[in-house]
C-alpha positions as CSV (number, residue, x, y, z in Angstrom):
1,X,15.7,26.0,16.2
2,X,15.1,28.6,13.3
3,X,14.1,27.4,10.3
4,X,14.0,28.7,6.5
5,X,11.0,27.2,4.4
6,X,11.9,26.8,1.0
7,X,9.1,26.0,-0.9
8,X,5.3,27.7,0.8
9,X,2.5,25.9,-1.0
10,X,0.4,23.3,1.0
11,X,3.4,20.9,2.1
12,X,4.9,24.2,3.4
13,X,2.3,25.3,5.3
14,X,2.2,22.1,6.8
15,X,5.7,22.0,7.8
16,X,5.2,25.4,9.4
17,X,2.1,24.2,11.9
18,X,3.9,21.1,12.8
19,X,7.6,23.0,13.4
20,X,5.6,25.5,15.2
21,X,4.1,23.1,17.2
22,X,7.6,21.6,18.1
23,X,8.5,25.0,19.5
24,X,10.5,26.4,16.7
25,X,10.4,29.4,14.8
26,X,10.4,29.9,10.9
27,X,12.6,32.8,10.1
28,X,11.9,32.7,6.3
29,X,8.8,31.6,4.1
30,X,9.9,31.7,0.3
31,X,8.3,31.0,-2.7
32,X,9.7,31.1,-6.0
33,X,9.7,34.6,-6.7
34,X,10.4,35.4,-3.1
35,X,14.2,36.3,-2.4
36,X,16.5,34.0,-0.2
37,X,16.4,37.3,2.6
38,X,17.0,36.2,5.7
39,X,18.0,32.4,4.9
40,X,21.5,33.5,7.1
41,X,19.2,33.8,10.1
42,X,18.3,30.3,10.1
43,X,19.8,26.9,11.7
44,X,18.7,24.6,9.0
45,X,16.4,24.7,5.8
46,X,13.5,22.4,4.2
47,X,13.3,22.4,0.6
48,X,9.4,21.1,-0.4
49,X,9.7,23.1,-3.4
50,X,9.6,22.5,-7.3
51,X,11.9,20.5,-9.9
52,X,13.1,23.7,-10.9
53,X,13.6,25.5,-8.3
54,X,15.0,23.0,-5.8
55,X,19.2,22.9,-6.7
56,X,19.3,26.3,-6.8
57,X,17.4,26.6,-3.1
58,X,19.8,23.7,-2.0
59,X,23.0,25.3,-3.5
60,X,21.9,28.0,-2.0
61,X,22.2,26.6,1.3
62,X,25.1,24.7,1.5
63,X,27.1,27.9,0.3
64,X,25.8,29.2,2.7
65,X,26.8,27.0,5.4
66,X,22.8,26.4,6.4
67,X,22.1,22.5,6.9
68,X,19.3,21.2,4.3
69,X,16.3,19.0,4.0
70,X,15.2,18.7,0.8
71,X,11.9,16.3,-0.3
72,X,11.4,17.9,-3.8
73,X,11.2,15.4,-6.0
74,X,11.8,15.8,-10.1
75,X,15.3,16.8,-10.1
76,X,17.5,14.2,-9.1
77,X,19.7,14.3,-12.6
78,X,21.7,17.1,-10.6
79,X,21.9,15.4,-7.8
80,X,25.7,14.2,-7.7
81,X,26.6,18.3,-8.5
82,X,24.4,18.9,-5.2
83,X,26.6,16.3,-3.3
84,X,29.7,17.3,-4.8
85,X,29.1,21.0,-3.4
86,X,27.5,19.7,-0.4
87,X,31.0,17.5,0.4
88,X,33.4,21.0,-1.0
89,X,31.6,23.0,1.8
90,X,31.8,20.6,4.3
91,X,28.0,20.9,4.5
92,X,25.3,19.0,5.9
93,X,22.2,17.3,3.8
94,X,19.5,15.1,3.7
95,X,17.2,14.1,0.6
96,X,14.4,11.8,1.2
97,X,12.0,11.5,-1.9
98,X,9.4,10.7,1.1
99,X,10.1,11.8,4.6
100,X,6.9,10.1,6.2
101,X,8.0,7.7,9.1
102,X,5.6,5.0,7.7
103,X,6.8,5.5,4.2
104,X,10.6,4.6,4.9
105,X,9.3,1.6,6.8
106,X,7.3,1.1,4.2
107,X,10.7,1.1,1.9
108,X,12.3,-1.7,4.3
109,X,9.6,-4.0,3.8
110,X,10.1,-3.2,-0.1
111,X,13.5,-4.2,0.1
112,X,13.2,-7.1,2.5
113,X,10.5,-8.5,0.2
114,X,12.8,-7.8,-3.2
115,X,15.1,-10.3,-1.7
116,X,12.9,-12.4,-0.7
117,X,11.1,-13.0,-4.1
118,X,14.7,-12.6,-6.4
119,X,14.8,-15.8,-7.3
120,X,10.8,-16.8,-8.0
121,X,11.2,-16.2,-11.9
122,X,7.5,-17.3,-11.8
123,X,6.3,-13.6,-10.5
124,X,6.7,-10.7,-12.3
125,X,6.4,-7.3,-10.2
126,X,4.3,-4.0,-10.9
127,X,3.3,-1.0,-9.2
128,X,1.1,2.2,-8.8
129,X,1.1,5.3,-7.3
130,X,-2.1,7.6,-7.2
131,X,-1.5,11.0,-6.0
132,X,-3.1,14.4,-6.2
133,X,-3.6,16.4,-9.6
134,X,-0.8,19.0,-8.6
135,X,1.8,16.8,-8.3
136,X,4.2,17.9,-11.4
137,X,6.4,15.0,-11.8
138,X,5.6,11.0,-12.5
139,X,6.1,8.5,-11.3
140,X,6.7,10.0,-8.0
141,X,10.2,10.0,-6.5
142,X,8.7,7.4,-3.7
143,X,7.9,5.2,-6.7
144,X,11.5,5.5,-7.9
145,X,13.1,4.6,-5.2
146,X,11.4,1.7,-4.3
147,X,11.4,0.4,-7.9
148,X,15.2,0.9,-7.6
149,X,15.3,-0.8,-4.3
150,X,13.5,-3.6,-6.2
151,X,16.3,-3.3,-9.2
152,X,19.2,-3.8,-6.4
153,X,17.9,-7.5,-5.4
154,X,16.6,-8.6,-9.1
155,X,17.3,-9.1,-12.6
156,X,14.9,-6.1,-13.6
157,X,17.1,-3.3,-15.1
158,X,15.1,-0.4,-15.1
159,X,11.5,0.8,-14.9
160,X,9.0,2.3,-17.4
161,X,5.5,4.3,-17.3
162,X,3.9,2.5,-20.3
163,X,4.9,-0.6,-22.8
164,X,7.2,-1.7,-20.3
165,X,10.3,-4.4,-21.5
166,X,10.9,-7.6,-20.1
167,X,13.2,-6.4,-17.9
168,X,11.9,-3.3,-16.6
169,X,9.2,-2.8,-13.6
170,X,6.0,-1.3,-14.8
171,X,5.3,1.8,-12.7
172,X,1.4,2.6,-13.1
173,X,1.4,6.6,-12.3
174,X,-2.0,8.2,-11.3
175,X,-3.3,11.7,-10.6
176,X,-6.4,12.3,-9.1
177,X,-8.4,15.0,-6.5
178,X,-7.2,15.6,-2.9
179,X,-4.9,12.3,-3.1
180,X,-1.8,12.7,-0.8
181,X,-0.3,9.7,-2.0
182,X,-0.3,5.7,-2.4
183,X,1.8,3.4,-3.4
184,X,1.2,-0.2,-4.1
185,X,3.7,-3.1,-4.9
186,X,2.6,-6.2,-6.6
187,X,4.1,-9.4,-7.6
188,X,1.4,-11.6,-10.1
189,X,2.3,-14.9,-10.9
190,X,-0.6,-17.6,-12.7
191,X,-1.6,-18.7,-9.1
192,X,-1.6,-15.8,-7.2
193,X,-0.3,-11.8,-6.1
194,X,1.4,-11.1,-3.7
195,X,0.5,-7.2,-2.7
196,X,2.4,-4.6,-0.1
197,X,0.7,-0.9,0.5
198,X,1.0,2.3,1.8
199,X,-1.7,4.5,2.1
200,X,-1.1,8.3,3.5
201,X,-4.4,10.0,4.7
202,X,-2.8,13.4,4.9
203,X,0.5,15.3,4.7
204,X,0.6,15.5,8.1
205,X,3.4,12.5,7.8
206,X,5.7,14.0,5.3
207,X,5.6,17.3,7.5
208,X,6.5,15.3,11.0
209,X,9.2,13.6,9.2
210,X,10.9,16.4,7.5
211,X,11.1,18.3,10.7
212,X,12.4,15.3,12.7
213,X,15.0,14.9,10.2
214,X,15.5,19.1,10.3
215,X,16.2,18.4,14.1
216,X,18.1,15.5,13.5
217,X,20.3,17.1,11.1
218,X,21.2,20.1,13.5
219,X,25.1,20.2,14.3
220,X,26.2,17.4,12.2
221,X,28.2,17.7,8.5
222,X,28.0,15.2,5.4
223,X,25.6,13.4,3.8
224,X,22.5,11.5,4.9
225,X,19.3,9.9,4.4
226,X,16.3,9.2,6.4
227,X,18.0,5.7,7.0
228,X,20.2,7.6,9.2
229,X,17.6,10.2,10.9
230,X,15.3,6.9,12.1
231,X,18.3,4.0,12.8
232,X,17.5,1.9,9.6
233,X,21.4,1.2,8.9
């Protein structure tokens, strides 16, 4: 399988040793000044780029009729004009604001829980996610989606980084050194927490995942999520 890599900082590089690895071969490495030269080679692309950057790099691909991946997170206000153009082309795509394996478990157990606790008014839920320094946007699109998954099964509305209402989930956002990512959800009540975790130890994860889904993706038109790559429906 040829892949494009859009986005070549760390989680790039990553990708590219792991899809190596798998036996596949990158036919373009861009970065954001980098033209989209040779993207028509490729079979499918993975977008681990920047807010900024990451609807034009997925436009970019489904007019040009190249399946996409994309795990940038920080953009998602454009995301319905992405799907729109995605279902015009008759395109294939995948966004996952975390593409670990463990992570999107991880999100099950979220959601299982939510449901679980919807109606024990007596707890009141929380979380945090630490990550490293370069990370541009908080909370972290993990943190979103499982505070939304958490807003799906509860009366919470919304979320919020600091003075949080009644009705919205406090999201406690951290940055600090050589942190690939944690996220913690709580649920405090006078006589006790009840705590779930994830705790990456490298990118390694993300990578794997991204490429599964890459290979997954392969041949197939619409629009999907990592639900779909691992079974999860």
């Amino acid at each position: 399988m040829k892949i494009a890599l859009l986005g070549y900082g760390k989680m790039g590089k990553v990708i590219e040793r792991i899809a190596l690895e798998r036996g596949h071969e990158i036919v373009l490495r861009k970065s954001s000044a980098d033209s989209f030269d040779g993207l028509n080679n490729a079979d499918v692309a993975i977008d681990f780029s920047v807010p900024d950057a990451a609807v034009g790099n997925i436009s970019a691909c489904l007019n040009g009729n190249i399946p996409v991946i994309s795990g940038t997170t920080g953009w998602l206000e454009h995301y319905h004009d992405v799907a729109k153009l995605c279902e015009e082309k008759e395109g294939a795509f995948i966004y996952g604001s975390n593409f670990s394996l463990g992570v999107n478990i991880f999100f099950e157990l979220n959601t299982y829980l939510a449901k679980m606790m919807a109606n024990l008014k007596q707890y009141r839920v929380s979380m945090e996610e630490v990550h490293h320094i370069q990370k541009l946007d908080a909370p972290s699109g993990t943190a979103i989606t499982l505070a939304k998954d958490i807003i799906a099964h509860s009366d919470y509305s919304s979320w919020a980084i600091g003075n949080p209402k009644e009705d919205e989930i406090f999201i406690n956002a951290k940055r600090e050194e050589g942190v690939p990512g944690t996220h913690t959800v709580v649920y405090d009540s006078e006589v006790d927490s009840i705590e779930i975790k994830h705790t990456a130890h490298s990118r390694e994860g993300f990578a794997l995942g991204a490429v599964v889904a890459a290979e997954w993706l392969l041949g197939k038109k619409g629009i999907y999520s990592m639900k779909d790559v691992l079974g999860l429906q």
